[in-house]
C-alpha positions in Angstrom: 9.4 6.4 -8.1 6.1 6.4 -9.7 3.9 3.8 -9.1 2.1 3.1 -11.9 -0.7 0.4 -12.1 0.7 -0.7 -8.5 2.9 -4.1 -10.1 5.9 -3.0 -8.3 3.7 -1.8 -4.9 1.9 -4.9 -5.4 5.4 -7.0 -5.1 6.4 -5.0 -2.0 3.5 -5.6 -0.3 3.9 -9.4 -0.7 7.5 -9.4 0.7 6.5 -7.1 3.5 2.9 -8.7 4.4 5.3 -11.9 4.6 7.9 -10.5 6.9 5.3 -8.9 9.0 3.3 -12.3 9.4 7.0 -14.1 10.3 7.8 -11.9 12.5 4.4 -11.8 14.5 4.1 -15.7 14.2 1.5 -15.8 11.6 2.7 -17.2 8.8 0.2 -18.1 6.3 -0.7 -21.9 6.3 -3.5 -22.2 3.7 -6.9 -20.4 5.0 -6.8 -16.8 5.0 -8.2 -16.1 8.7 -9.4 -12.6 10.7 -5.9 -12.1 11.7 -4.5 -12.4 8.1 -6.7 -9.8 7.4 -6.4 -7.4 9.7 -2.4 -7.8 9.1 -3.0 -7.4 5.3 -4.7 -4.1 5.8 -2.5 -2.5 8.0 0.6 -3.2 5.8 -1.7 -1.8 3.2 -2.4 1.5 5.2 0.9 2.1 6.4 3.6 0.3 4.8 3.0 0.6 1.2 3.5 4.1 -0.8 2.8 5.4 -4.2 3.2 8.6 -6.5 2.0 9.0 -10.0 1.1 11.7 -12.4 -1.4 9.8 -14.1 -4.4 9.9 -12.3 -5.8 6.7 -13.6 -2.9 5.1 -12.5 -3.1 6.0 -9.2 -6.7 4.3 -9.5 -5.7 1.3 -11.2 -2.7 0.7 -8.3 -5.2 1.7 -5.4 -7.4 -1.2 -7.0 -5.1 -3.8 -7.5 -3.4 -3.1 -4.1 -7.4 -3.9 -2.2 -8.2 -6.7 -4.5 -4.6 -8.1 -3.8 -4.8 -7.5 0.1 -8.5 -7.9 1.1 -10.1 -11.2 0.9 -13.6 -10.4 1.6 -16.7 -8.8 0.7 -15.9 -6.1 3.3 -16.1 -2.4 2.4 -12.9 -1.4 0.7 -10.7 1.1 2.3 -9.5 4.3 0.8 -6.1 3.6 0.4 -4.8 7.6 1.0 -1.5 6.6 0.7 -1.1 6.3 -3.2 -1.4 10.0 -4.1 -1.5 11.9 -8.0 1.6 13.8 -8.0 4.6 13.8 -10.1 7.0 11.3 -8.6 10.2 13.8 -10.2 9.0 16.5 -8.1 9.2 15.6 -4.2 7.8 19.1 -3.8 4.1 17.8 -5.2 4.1 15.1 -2.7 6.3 15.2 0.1 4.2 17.9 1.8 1.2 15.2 1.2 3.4 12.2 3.5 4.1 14.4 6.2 0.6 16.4 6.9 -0.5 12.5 7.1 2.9 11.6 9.6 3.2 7.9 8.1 6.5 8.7 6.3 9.8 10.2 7.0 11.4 11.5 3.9 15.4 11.4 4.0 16.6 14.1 1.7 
C-alpha cells in the first residue's frame, strides 16, 4: 500500500504507540515523559512501514511521522523504514525490508 503523505501511517502509529504503552503499563496520563519518548521512537523505528513512488511523499510521511512521534527539540531520526519504491511492485521494495531484517513479508 503506498503510503502517501503518512495520514494512514500516522493513524497506525497512534493505535500501535497506544497498545504498546498498555501493554508495558504506560499509558499516557497527560505529560509526555522520557519513557513516552523513548516508546514513541521505537514504534517509530520498527513498527511502522511505508512504500511510495513519489519521492516527495516519502518525505512529506517521514516528516509528519517525527513531528507526530517526537516531542522535543532532539535531533530527528532518519526514519529508513519509509522507502521510494512502487508499492505495486514488491520486487522494488521487498528486497529493501529484508537486507534491513525488521520485516517478514508473507507472500
Amino acid at each position: 500500500m503506498a503510503c502517501g503523505s503518512g495520514s494512514f501511517l500516522i493513524e497506525a502509529f497512534d493505535v500501535v504507540d497506544n497498545f504498546v504503552a498498555k501493554q508495558r503499563g504506560q499509558a499516557q496520563k497527560g505529560e509526555v515523559d522520557f519513557y513516552d519518548r523513548a516508546r514513541q521512537l521505537e514504534v517509530l523505528q520498527n513498527c511502522i512501514f511505508g512504500v511510495d513512488k513519489d519521492k516527495q511523499a516519502v518525505e512529506v510521511a517521514r516528516l509528519n511521522l517525527l513531528l507526530r512521534g517526537l516531542h522535543s527539540r532532539e535531533k530527528l531520526p532518519m526514519l529508513e523504514n519509509i522507502h521510494y519504491a512502487d508499492s505495486l511492485k514488491p520486487e522494488t521494495w521487498i528486497g529493501i525490508f529484508r537486507r534491513q531484517q525488521k520485516m517478514v513479508v508473507l507472500m
